[in-house]
C-alpha positions in Angstrom: 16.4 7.5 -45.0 18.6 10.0 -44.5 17.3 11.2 -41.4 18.1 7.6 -40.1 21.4 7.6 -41.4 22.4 10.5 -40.0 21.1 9.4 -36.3 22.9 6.1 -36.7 26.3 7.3 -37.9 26.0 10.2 -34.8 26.0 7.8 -32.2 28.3 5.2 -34.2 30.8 7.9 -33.9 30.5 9.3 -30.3 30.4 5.2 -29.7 33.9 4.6 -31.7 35.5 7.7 -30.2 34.9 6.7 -26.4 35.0 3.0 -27.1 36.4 1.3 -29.7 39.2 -1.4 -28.6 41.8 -2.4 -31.6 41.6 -6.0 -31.6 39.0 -9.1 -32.2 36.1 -8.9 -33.4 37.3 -5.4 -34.5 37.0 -1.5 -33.5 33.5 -0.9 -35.5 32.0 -3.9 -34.0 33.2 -2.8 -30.4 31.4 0.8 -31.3 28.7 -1.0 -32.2 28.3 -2.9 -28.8 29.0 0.6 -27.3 26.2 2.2 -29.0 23.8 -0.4 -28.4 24.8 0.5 -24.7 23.9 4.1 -24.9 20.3 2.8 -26.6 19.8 0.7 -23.8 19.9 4.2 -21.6 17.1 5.4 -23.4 14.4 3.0 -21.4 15.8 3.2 -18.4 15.8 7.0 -18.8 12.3 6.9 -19.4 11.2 4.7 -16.3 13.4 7.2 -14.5 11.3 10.3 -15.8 8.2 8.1 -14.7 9.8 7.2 -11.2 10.2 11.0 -10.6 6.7 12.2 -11.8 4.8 10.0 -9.3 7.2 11.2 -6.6 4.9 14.3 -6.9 1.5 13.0 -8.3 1.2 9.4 -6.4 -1.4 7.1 -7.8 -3.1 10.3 -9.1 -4.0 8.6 -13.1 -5.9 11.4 -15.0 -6.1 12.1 -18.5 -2.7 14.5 -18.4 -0.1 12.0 -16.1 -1.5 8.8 -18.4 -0.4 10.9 -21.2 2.7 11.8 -19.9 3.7 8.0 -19.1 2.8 7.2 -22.3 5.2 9.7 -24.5 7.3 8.8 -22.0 7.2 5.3 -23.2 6.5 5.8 -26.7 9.4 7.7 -27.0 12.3 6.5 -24.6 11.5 2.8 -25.6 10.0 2.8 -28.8 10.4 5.4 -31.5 14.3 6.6 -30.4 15.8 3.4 -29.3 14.3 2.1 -32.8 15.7 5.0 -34.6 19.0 4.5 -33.7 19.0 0.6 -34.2 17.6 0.8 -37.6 19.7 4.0 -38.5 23.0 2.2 -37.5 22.3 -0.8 -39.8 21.7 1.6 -42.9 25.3 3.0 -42.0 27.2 0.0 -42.2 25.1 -1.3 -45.5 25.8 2.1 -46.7 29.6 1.7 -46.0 29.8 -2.0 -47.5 28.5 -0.1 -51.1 30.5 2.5 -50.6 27.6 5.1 -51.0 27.4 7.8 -48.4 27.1 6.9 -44.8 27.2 9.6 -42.6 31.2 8.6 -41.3 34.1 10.9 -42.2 36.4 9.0 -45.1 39.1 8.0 -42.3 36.3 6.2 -40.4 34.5 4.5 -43.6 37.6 3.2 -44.3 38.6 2.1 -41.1 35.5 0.1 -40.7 37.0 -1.9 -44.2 40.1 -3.3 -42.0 39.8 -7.5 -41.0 40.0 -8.6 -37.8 39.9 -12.1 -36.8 39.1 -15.1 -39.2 35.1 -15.5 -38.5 34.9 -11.5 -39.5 36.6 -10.5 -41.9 36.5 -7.3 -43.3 34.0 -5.3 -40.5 31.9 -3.6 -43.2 30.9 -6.6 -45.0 30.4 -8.5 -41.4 27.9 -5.8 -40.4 26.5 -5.3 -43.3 26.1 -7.7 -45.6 24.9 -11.2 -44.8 21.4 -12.3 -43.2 18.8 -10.1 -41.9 17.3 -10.7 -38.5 14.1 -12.1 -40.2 16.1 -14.4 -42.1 17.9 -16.1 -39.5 14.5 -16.4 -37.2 12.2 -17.9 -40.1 15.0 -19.0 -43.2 17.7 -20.7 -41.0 18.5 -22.5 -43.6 20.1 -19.5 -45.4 22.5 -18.1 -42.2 25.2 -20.1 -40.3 26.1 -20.3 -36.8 22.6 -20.1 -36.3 23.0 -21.4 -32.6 24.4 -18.1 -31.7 22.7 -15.8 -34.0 19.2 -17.0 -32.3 20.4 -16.6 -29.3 21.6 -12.7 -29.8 18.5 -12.2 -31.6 16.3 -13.9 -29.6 17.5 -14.7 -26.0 19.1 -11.1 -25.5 15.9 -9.2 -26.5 14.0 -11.0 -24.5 16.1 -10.6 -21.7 16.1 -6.9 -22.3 12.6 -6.8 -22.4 12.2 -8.8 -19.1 14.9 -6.2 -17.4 12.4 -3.3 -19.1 9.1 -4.9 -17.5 10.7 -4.8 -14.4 12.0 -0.9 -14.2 8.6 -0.5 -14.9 7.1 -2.3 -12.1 9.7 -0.1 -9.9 8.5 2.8 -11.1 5.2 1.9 -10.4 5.7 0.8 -6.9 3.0 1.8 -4.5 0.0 1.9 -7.0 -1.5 0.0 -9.9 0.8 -2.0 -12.1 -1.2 -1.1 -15.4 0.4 1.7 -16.5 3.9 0.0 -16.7 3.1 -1.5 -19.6 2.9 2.2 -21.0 6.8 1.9 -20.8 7.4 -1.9 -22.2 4.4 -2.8 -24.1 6.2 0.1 -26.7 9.6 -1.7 -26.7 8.0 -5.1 -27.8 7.0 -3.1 -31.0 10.6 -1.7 -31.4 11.7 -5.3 -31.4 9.5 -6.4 -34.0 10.8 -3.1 -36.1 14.1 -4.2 -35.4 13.2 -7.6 -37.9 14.8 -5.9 -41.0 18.3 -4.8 -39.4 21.3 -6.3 -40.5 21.5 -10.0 -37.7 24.9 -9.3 -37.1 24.8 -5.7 -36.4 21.5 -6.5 -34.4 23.1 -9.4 -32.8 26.0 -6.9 -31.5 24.0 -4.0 -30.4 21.5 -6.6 -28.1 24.9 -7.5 -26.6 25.3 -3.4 -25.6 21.9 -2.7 -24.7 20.9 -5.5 -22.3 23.8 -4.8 -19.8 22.9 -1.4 -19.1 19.0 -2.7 -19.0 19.9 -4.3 -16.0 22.5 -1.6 -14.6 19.0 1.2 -15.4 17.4 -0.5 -12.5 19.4 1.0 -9.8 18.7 4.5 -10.9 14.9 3.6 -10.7 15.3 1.8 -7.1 17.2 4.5 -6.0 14.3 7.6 -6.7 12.4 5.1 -4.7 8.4 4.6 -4.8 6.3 7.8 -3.6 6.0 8.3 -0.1 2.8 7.4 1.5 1.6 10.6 2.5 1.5 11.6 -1.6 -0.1 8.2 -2.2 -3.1 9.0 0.1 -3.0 12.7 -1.1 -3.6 11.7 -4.6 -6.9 9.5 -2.9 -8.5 12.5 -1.5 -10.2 14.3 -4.1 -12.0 17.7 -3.3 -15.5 17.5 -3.3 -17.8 19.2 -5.4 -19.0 22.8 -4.6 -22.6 21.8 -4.2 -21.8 19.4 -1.7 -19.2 21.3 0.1 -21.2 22.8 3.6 -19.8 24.0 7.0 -19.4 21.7 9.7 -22.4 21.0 11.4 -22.6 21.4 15.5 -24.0 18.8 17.5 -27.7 20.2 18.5 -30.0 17.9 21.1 -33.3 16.5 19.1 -36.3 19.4 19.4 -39.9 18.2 18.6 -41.3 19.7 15.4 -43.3 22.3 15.9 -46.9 21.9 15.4 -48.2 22.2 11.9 -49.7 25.3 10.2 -50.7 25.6 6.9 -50.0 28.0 4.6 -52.0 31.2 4.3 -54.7 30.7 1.2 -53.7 34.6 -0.3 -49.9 33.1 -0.9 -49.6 31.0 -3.7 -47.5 28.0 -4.0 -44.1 28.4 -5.4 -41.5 26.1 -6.7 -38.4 26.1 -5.2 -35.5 27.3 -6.8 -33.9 24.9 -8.9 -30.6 22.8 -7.5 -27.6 21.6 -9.5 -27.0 18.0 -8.4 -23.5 16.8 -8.5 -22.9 14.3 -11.5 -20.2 12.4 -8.9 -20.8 11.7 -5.1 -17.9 11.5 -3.7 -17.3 11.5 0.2 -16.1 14.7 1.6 -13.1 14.5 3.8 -14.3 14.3 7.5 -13.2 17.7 9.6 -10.4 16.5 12.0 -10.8 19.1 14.5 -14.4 18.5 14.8 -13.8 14.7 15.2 -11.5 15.4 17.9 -14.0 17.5 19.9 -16.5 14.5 18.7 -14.4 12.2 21.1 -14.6 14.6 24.1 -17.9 15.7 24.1 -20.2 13.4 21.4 -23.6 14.3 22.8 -25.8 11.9 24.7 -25.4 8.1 24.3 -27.2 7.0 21.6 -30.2 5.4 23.7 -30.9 8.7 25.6 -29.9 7.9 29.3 -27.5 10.3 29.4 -25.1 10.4 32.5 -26.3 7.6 34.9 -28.1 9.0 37.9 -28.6 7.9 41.6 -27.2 3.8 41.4 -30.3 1.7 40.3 -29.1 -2.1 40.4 -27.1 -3.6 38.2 -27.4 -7.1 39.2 -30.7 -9.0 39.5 -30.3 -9.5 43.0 -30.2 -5.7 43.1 -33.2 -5.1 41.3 -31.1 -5.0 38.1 -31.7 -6.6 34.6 -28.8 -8.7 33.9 -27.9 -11.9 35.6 -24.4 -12.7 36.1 -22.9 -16.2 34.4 -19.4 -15.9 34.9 -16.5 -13.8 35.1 -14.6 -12.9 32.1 -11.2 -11.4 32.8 -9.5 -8.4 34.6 -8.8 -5.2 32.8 -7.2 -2.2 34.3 -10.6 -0.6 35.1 -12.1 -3.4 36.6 -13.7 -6.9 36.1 -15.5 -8.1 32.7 -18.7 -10.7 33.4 -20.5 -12.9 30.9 -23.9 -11.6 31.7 -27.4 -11.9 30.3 -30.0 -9.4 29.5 -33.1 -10.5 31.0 -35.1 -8.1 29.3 -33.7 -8.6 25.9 -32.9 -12.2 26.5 -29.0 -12.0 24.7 -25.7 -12.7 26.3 -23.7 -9.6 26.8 -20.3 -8.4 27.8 -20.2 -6.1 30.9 -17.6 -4.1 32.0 -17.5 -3.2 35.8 -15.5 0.2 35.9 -14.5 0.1 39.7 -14.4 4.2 39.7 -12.3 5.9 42.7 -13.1 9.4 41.9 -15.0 11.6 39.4 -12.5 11.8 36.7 -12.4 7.9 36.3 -16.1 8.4 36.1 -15.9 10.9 33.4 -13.7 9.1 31.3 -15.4 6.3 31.5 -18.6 8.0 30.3 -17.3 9.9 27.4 -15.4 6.7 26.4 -19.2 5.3 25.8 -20.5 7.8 24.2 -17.9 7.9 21.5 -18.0 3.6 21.5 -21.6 3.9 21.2 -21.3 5.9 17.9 -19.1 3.4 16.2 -20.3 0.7 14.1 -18.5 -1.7 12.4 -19.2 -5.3 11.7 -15.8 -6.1 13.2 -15.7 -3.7 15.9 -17.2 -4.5 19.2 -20.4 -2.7 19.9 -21.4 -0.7 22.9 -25.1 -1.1 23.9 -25.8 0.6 27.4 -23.9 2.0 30.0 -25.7 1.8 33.8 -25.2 2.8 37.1 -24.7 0.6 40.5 -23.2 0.1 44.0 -20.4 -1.0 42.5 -19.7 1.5 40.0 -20.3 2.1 36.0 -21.5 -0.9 34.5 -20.6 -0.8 29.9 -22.6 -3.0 28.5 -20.8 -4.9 25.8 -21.7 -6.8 22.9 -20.3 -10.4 24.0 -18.3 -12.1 21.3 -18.0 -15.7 21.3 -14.5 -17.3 20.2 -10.9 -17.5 20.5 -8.0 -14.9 21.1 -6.0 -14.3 17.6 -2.6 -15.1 19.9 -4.4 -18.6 21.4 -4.9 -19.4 17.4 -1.7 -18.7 16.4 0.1 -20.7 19.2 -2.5 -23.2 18.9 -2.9 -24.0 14.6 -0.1 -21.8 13.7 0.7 -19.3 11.7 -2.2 -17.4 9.3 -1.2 -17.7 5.5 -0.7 -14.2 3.3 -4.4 -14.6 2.5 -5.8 -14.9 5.7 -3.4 -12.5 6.9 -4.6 -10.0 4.1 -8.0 -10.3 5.5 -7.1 -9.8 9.1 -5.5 -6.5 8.0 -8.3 -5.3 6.2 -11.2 -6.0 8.6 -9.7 -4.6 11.5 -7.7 -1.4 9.6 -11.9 -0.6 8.6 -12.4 -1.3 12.6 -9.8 0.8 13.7 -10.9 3.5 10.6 -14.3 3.5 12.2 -13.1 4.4 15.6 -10.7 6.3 14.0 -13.8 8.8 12.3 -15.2 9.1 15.7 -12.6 10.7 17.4 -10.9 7.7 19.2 -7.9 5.8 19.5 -7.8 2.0 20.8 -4.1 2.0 21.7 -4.0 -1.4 22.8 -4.5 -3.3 19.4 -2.7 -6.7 20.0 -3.6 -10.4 19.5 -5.1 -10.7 22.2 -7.7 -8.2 21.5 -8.6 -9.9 18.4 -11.1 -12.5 18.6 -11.7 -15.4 16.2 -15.4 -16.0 16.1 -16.7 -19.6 15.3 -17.0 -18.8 11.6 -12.9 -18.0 11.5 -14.1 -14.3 11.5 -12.2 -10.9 13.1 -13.6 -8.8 16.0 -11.5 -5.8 17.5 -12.4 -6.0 21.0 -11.3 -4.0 24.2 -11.4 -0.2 23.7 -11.2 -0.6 27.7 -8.5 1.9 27.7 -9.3 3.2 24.6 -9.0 7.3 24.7 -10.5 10.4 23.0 -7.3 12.3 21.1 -5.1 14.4 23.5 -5.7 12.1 26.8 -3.0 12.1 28.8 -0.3 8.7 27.8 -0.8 7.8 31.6 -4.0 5.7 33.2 -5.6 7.6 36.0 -3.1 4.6 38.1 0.1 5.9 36.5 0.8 2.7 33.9 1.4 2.7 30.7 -1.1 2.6 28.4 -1.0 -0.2 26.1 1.3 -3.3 26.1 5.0 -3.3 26.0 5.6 -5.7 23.2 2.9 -4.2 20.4 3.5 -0.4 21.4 4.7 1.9 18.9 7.8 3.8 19.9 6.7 7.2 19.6 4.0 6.2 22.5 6.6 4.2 24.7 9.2 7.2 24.8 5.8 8.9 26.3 4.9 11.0 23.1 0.6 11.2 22.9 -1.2 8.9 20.5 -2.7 8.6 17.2 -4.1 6.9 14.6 -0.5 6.3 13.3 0.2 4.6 16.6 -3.1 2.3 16.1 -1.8 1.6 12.5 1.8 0.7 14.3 0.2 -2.0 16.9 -2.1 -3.1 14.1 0.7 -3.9 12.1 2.6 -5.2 14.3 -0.3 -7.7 14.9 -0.2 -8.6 11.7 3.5 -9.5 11.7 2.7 -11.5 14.7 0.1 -13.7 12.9 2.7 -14.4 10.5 5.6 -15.2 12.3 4.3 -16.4 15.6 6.2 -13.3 17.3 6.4 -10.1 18.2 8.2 -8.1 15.7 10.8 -7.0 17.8 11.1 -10.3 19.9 9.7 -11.1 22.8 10.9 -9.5 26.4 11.6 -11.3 29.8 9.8 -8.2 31.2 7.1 -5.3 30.6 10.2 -3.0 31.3 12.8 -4.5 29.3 10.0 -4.8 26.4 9.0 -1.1 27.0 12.8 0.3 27.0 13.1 -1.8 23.9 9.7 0.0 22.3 10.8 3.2 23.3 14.8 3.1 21.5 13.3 1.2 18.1 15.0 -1.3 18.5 15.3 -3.5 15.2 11.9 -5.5 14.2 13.9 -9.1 14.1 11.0 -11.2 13.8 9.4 -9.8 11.0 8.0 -12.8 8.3 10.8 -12.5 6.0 8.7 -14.7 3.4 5.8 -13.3 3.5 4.8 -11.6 0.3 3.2 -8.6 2.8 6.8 -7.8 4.1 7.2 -4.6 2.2 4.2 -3.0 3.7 4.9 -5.1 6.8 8.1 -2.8 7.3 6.8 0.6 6.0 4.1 0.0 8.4 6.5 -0.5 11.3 8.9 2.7 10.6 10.1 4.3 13.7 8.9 7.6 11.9 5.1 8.1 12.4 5.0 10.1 9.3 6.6 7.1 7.0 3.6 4.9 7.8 1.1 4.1 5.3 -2.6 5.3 7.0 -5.1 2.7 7.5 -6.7 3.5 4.2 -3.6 3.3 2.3 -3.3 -0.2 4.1 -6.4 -1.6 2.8 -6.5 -0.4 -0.5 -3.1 -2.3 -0.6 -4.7 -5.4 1.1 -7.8 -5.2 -1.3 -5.8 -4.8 -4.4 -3.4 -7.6 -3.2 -6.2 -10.0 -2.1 -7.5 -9.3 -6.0 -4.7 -10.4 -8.1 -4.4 -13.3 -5.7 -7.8 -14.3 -6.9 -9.3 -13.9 -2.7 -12.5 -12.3 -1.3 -11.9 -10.0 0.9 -14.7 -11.1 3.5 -13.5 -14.9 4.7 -12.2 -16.5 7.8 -8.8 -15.4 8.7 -8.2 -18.8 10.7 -9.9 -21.8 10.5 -13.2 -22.1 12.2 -12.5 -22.6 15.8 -15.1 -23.5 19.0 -13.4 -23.6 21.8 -14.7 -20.2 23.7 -12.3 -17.8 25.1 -13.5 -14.9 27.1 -13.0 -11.3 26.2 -9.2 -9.7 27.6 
C-alpha cells in the first residue's frame, strides 16, 4: 500500500505544481484532472514503442516481437496506468483521515480548503463518498448519478475506443491481432479501477481521455512500415538442406543404356538425409530469371527456331483455318483461327517481321510465354513459320474487354475489385518468375470470360528485362494513360512498373477513369505520365484507396510488390467474408476479340 501511495502522491504533486488553477472545482481536483492526463500518456506511449518496432521488423510475429508487444501493453496500459489511478485515490482517502499520504503538510492541508458549493472541502470530495462500484451497481446510494455514470462510464469507454484505435495504427500494414496486445490490457485496468474513489475516478477519466485522442498523432506520424520491410519480413531463408546452387539450363540427353551392377560389389545403403521439418519456397535467383527471359531454352514443344516457311494457312498447306480477324497490334494482325488438327479455336498472332531482330524478339518473347502458366494468364501453344512471317499461336479467350464492362454495367464493387487484383497480380507474378515484363497492363487487356472471370491477355509487346523502352518502330511502349511515370520519362521497366499499370487498372474499374484523368491526346497523356501529375480520379470511397495510392507512388521503391498486394487483397477479401476465386463482373456474353 505504500508503494501505491507513494506512486500516487508523486504524480499528484508534479500534477499540482505545473497545473493547478485556484478556482472552482478547486486546485487538488485540477491536479487531479492533470494527472489523469499524464496517465493517459502512458498508452499512447506504448502504441508508439509498438509503431516504432515494426518500423524495423514489419509483419515479422515470432515468439520475441509478440513478446515484446505484449509487455508493451501489459505495462504502458495496464499495470502503470492502474498503479497510478488506484495510488492517487489512496492519497486523497489518506488525506481525508489525516493519516500519512505521501504530500508535504503545506499540500495536505491545502487540499482541506472549499471551493465551490457542490465540493466542499477537496479532501472529503475526493475521498470520501461513493466508490465507482457503488455508483454503477447501488445508484441508489450516490447522487448526481447522471453525471457520475457518465464520467465513469461514457469517458472510459471513450478512452478505450481512442486506445483500440492507436493500436490499429500501429498495426497498419499487417494483421490486426496483435493490437489487442495493447487494449485488451487496458479493459482489465478499468475493471481494477472499480474500487477507486467515483469522484476522483470521475476527474482523472476527464484528464486521460483528451490526451488518448491527442496520442494518436504521435502514432500516425511514425507512420506504418514501409513496404519493402513488410515483404522482407515474408521472405524467410530457407533451410540448409534445401539450399542448392542455381541450376543451368541443360538440353534433355537420353539415359544411357542400363548396366547392372558388378556381382563382387555389394549393395549399399545410401547415406542417410536430414529432411527439413518445414518446406518453404526458396527465393527465386533474380539474375538467373533475367537471363531466363533472354535465352529460356527451346520452346516447350521442341520446334525450336522455325525453319524454311512451311504454311501457315490451309490454303498453304498449313493447319489452321482462318475465321476472322481479331485486331491490330503493333507487330501485326491477330486472327480467330482454328486448329485443324487439334480441332480448338485459337488466337494467332501474325508478327509482320522487317528484319532479323524483330524476328528474334519475337522468338525469345515465346519461349519465355510458353513457360508461364497461370490460370489467368493467356497461354502460348506454338509459334510457326510462313510467307507472311512468325505466326504465335495463342490460347483464344472468349469474352469481353474489362474497359467495355465498365463503360457498359459500371463500376466493379471493392469485392469484385479485390478479386481482379489478386488474379491478375498472381498473372503478372507468374510472368514476373519468368523473366518478363507485360508493360501494357490496362483494361483493355483484361478479358471478362462468360463466367465473369479475369484473363491477362496481350504480352504482344511484352519484353525480357533490360529491352530497350523503344519498339523496333520508335513508339512508346505501353499506353499513355496507364504508364507508370518512371517508364514515360524513358527510364527501363520492371515489375514495379507492371504493379503501377496494374494498379492503375484497378482504380479504373472503380472509378470508371484513368487515375490521372483522361487526355485529349497520346502526347498530352504521355507528358502528363512522365511529370506525375496528381492521380485525380482515384475512388475516393473505395475501402482499397490506401493501397490504391501506395500502389500509384511516383517512387518505384514506395510501391507495395505484387505479393504484398495480394496478401493485402486475400486478407481483405477474408474479413469481408469473400472467396477469393469469383467473377469480378457479372457474367457477360457478348464476345469481344483479343486487343
Amino acid at each position: 500500500m505504500d508503494f501505491l501511495i507513494n506512486l500516487g502522491s508523486s504524480v499528484l504533486s508534479f500534477a499540482f505544481r505545473i497545473f493547478s488553477p485556484g478556482f472552482c472545482p478547486g486546485r487538488w481536483v485540477w491536479a487531479t484532472i492533470g494527472a489523469g492526463m499524464l496517465i493517459g500518456l502512458l498508452p499512447a506511449l506504448g502504441a508508439l514503442l509498438v509503431a516504432l518496432v515494426r518500423k524495423g521488423t514489419g509483419n515479422t510475429y515470432n515468439p520475441a516481437t509478440v513478446s515484446v508487444f505484449a509487455v508493451t501493453g501489459g505495462f504502458f496500459s495496464f499495470l502503470m496506468p492502474l498503479l497510478f489511478a488506484v495510488g492517487m485515490s489512496e492519497v486523497f482517502i489518506n488525506v481525508s483521515r489525516n493519516t500519512p499520504s505521501g504530500l508535504t503538510p503545506g499540500q495536505a492541508q491545502l487540499a482541506k480548503q472549499a471551493y465551490c458549493g457542490w465540493v466542499g472541502q477537496q479532501d472529503t470530495f475526493l475521498g470520501h463518498g461513493a466508490r465507482v462500484y457503488d455508483v454503477l451497481f447501488y445508484p441508489e446510494s450516490s447522487g448526481l448519478l447522471f453525471l457520475r455514470v457518465s464520467l465513469l462510464v461514457i469517458l472510459p469507454s471513450i478512452g478505450l475506443l481512442f486506445l483500440w484505435l492507436q493500436a490499429r495504427a500501429a498495426m497498419r500494414r499487417g494483421p490486426r491481432w496483435p493490437g489487442r496486445l495493447l487494449w485488451l490490457p487496458f479493459v482489465g485496468m478499468i475493471v481494477l479501477t472499480l474500487p477507486m474513489t467515483a469522484n476522483s475516478a470521475g476527474a482523472m477519466w476527464l484528464g486521460f481521455v483528451p490526451m488518448t485522442v491527442l496520442g494518436m498523432i504521435p502514432v500516425l506520424v511514425v507512420g506504418p512500415p514501409s513496404w519493402s520491410v513488410i515483404e522482407r519480413s515474408h521472405q524467410k531463408p530457407m533451410p540448409y538442406e534445401q539450399q542448392q546452387p542455381p541450376q543451368q539450363y541443360r538440353p534433355p540427353q537420353q539415359p544411357p543404356p542400363y548396366q547392372p551392377p558388378p556381382q563382387q560389389q555389394p549393395a549399399r545403403m545410401p547415406p542417410p538425409t536430414r529432411v527439413a521439418t518445414q518446406q518453404r519456397e526458396p527465393e527465386p535467383d533474380r539474375a538467373a530469371l533475367a537471363k531466363l527471359a533472354s535465352d529460356p531454352g527451346p520452346l516447350p514443344f521442341g520446334a525450336g527456331p522455325p525453319k524454311a516457311p512451311s504454311g501457315l494457312w490451309q490454303n498453304n498447306g498449313g493447319r489452321f483455318q482462318k475465321i476472322k480477324p481479331l485486331g491490330q497490334g503493333g507487330f501485326g494482325t491477330v486472327w480467330l483461327a482454328r486448329d485443324t488438327q487439334l480441332d480448338r479455336t485459337v488466337a494467332i498472332k501474325l508478327a509482320h517481321a522487317p528484319d532479323a531482330e524483330t524476328e528474334a524478339r519475337m522468338l525469345r518473347e515465346a519461349r519465355a510465354l510458353a513457360a508461364v502458366h497461370h490460370p489467368n494468364c493467356v497461354r502460348v501453344y506454338d509459334i510457326v513459320s510462313d510467307s507472311d512471317g512468325l505466326g504465335l499461336v495463342m490460347e483464344y479467350i472468349e469474352g469481353q474487354q474489362l474497359a467495355d464492362s465498365v463503360h457498359g454495367t459500371g463500376v466493379l464493387s471493392d469485392v469484385q475489385a479485390a478479386r481482379l487484383w489478386v488474379t491478375m497480380a498472381g498473372a503478372l507474378s507468374a510472368a514476373h518468375a519468368k523473366g518478363v515484363l507485360h508493360r501494357d497492363v490496362k483494361p483493355a487487356n483484361v478479358i471478362i470470360d462468360p463466367n465473369g472471370m479475369a484473363h491477362l491477355i496481350d504480352f504482344g509487346i511484352a519484353r525480357s528485362k533490360g529491352d530497350s523502352t523503344l519498339t523496333a518502330a520508335g513508339m512508346m511502349v505501353g499506353t499513355p494513360d496507364f504508364l507508370a511515370p518512371e517508364t514515360a520519362s524513358g527510364a527501363p521497366a520492371t515489375p514495379a512498373s507492371d504493379a503501377w499499370q496494374l494498379a492503375a487498372t484497378v482504380s479504373f474499374a472503380l472509378a470508371a477513369a484513368p487515375p490521372r484523368g483522361a487526355r485529349d491526346n497520346a502526347m498530352a497523356a504521355l507528358m502528363a505520365a512522365a511529370r506525375s501529375e496528381p492521380l485525380n480520379q482515384l475512388p475516393r470511397q473505395s475501402a482499397h484507396l490506401r493501397l490504391l495510392t501506395a500502389s500509384l507512388d511516383a517512387d518505384p521503391s514506395h510501391r507495395p510488390t505484387l505479393a504484398a498486394v495480394s496478401r493485402e487483397m486475400s486478407a481483405w477479401l477474408a474479413r469481408a467474408g469473400q472467396a477469393e476465386e469469383g467473377p469480378v463482373t457479372k457474367i457477360v456474353h457478348a464476345t469481344r476479340p483479343l486487343h
